[in-house]
Structures are given as structure tokens and as C-alpha cells.
VMD Tcl script that draws the C-alpha trace (Angstrom):
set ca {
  {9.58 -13.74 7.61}
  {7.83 -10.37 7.34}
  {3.95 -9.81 7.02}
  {3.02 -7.96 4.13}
  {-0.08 -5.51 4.77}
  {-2.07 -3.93 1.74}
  {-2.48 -0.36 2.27}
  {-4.84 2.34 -0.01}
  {-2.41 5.08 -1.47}
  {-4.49 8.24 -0.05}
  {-2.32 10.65 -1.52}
  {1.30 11.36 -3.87}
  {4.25 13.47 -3.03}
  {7.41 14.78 -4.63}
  {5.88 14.65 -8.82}
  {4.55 10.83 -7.29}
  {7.80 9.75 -5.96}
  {6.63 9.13 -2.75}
  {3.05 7.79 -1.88}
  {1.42 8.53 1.42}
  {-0.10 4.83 2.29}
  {-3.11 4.40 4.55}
  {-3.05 1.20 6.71}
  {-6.01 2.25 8.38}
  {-4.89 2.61 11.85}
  {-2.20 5.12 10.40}
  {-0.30 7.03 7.08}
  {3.05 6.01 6.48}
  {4.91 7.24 3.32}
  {7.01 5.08 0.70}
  {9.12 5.12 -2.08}
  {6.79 4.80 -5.29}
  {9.22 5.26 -8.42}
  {8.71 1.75 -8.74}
  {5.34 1.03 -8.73}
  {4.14 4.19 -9.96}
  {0.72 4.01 -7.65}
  {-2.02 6.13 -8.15}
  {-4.55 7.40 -5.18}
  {-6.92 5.16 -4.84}
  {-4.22 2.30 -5.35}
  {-4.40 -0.83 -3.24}
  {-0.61 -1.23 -2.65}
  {1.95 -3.98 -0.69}
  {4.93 -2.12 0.78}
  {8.34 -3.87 1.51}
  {11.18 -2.27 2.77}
  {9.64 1.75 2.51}
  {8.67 0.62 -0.90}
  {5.95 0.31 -2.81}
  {6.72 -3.02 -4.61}
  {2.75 -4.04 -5.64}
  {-0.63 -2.90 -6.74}
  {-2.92 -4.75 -5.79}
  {-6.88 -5.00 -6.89}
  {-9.60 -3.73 -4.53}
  {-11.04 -7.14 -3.91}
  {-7.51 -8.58 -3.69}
  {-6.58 -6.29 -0.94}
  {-10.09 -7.05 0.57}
  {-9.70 -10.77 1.02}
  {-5.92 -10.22 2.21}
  {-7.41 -7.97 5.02}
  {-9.95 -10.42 6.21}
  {-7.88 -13.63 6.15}
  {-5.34 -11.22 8.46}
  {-8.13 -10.48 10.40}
  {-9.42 -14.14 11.04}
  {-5.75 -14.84 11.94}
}
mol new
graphics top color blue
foreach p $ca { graphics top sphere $p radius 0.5 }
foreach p [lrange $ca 0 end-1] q [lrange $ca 1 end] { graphics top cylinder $p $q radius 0.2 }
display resetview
């Protein structure tokens, strides 16, 4: 099984290709051509891929039931 984490896209690379992902503790980058994920985004990655957008307060409540975990 693998734990999805929502992350806030913080910034875009290569024409948006690639989306710079901020977990918090750290940036990762991913694959974005399919999402197409805008900063500010609220985004689950899979597999170096940005597969989800998510909305603010969905990402919120994700967060805190990980954190009560």
C-alpha cells in the first residue's frame, strides 16, 4: 500500500511540465503534464507524478487525519 501525501505546488518548471511540490518538511519535483497544476495547487503525487488536485480544505482535513494517525 503506499500513503498518499497532499503537497502545495510552490512553483512550475520546464513551460509547467514539472511542478516543484512542497510537503512542508521539504520540495520535491514531479511530472505535471498530467494534471496541469497551477501554484497554489493542492496536489496528490504517485509515482513522481502529479495524478490529483485537490481543494484547499480537502488537502486540510487529509493533513490532520495523517496527523492524528
Amino acid at each position: 500500500m503506499c500513503l498518499a501525501i497532499p503537497g502545495k505546488v510552490v512553483e512550475l518548471k520546464g513551460k509547467g511540465k514539472v511542478a516543484v511540490v512542497d510537503y512542508g518538511s521539504e520540495l520535491r519535483e514531479a511530472n505535471n503534464s498530467l494534471a496541469n497544476a497551477k501554484p497554489g495547487d493542492w496536489v496528490i503525487v504517485q509515482f513522481g507524478t502529479v495524478v490529483e488536485k485537490l481543494s484547499e480544505e480537502e488537502a486540510k482535513e487529509m493533513l490532520s487525519a495523517l496527523k492524528e494517525a
